[in-house]
N, C-alpha and C positions, 0 to 999 in steps of 0.2 A: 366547237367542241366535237370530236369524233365521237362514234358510237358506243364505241370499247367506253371513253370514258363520262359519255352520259350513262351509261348502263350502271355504271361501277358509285357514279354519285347520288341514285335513284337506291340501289342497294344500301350504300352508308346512309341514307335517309332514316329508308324504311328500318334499319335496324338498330338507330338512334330513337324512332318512335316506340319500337317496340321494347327496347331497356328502359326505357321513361315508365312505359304502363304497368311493365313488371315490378320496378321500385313502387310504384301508387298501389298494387294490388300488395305488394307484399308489408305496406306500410297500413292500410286499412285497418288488420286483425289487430295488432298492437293500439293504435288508437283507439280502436272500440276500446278493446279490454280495459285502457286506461280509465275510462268513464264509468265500468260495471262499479255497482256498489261492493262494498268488499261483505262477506259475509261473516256473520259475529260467528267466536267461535267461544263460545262461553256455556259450559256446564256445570252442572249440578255433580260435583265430585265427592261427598259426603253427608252424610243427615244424621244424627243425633236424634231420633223420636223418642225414643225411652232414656231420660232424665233418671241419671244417676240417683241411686240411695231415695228415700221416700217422697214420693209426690205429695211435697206439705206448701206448694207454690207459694216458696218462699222466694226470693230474686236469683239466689243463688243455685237453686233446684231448675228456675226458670230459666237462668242462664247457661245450664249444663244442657239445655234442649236447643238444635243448633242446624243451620244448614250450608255448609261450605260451596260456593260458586269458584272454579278457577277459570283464568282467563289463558288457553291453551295455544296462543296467537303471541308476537313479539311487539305486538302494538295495542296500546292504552286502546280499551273499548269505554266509552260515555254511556255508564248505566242510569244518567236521570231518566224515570217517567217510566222504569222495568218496574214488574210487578214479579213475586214470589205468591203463590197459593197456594193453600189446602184445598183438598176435595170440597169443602161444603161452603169456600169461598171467600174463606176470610186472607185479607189479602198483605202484605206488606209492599210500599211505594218506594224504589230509590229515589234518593233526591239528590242530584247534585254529586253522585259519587264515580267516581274514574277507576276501574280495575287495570292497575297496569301489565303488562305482558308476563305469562309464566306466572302471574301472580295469584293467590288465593284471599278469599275474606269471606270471614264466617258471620249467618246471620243470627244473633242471639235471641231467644223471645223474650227474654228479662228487658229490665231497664237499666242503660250503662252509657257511659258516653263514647259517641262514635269516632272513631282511629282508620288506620289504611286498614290492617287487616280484621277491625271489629266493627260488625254492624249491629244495634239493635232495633228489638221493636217495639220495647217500651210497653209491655205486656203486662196485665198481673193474672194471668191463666194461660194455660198448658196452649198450644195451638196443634200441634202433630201428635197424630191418634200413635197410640202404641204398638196394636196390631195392626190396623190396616190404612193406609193414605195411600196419595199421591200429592206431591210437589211440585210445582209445575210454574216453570220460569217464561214469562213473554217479556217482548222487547217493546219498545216507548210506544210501534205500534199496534203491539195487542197479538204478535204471531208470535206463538211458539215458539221458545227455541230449544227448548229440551224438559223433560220432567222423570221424574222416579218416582216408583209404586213400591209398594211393600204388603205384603200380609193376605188375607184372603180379600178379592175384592170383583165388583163385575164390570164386564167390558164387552162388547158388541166383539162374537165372534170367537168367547174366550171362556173358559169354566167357568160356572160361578163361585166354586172354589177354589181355583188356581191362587195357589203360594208362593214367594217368592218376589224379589226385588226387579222391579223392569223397567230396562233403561231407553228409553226413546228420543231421537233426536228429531226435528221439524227442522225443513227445511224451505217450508210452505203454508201459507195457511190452512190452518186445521176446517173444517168443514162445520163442525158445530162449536167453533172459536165462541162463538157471540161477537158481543158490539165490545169495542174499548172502554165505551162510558158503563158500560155496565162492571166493568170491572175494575176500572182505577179507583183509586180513594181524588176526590177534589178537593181542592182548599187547605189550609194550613196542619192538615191533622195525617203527622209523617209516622205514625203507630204502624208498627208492621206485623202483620196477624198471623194465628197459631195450628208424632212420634215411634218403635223397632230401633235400631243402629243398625245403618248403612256405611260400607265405606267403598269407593271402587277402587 
């Protein structure tokens, strides 16, 4: 083999190596991202806290008090084992419920039987203060994925009379989350616990 063409098959070598490592580097990024978990994208799109016409917590009074979750994603999210909360912890447990994409379902306090877009919580009292709460949605494990305030309330950092409805998304665990078992309901007992009018 002459020189000319050992040189010339050393170059087509090295530049067959070097397209190889460019396809594996550029193929890396894509396979990671295929593994990242996908993140929920489910909020808290409207609240119902102040129950129509007189608080006589009759079922019908109770089921005018409400919290609508939409799923803002094209893909069914698995809400078994989410929890919904008031401020002072009373909680509601999904069980076994699928929100499908662009979809919405409202969570009732009253007692009624549950459908795609009706949830209840099988309540016989008010759960959401009038003037002042917070709502506050976690996922199966216990983080945050979004909540609304409403009314005069306190917060590290914030008035203590600061009014107004406020919308926060997590994206992370919250710092003073607590534990999960402190907060899910256990066992057979699917009562989902207990108002202003919110809408965004």
């Amino acid at each position: 083999m002459s020189a000319s063409a050992s040189v010339t098959a050393r170059r087509l070598a090295a530049a067959a190596l070097a397209a190889g490592a460019l396809v594996s580097v550029a193929a890396l990024p894509a396979s990671a991202a295929d593994h990242r978990p996908a993140r929920e994208r489910v909020e808290i799109s409207a609240v119902q806290a102040d129950s129509p016409g007189p608080d006589d917590r009759s079922n019908r009074s109770l089921n005018r008090e409400w919290v609508e979750l939409t799923n803002t994603t094209r893909h069914t999210v698995n809400l078994d084992g989410w929890t919904l909360e008031d401020a002072s912890g009373k909680t509601y447990t999904f069980d076994d419920y699928r929100l499908a994409g662009r979809a919405t379902v409202r969570i009732h306090t009253g007692v009624g039987r549950d459908t795609r877009t009706d949830l209840y919580q099988d309540r016989r009292a008010y759960v959401w203060s009038n003037d002042h709460d917070t709502a506050t949605l976690r996922n199966d494990d216990g983080r945050i994925v979004d909540e609304e305030s409403w009314g005069h309330r306190r917060h590290h950092g914030r008035s203590a009379d600061e009014e107004s409805w406020g919308h926060r998304r997590h994206d992370g665990r919250s710092g003073d989350e607590g534990s999960r078992d402190d907060r899910r309901h256990h066992g057979g007992d699917r009562r989902h616990h207990q108002g202003g009018d919110f809408r965004r």
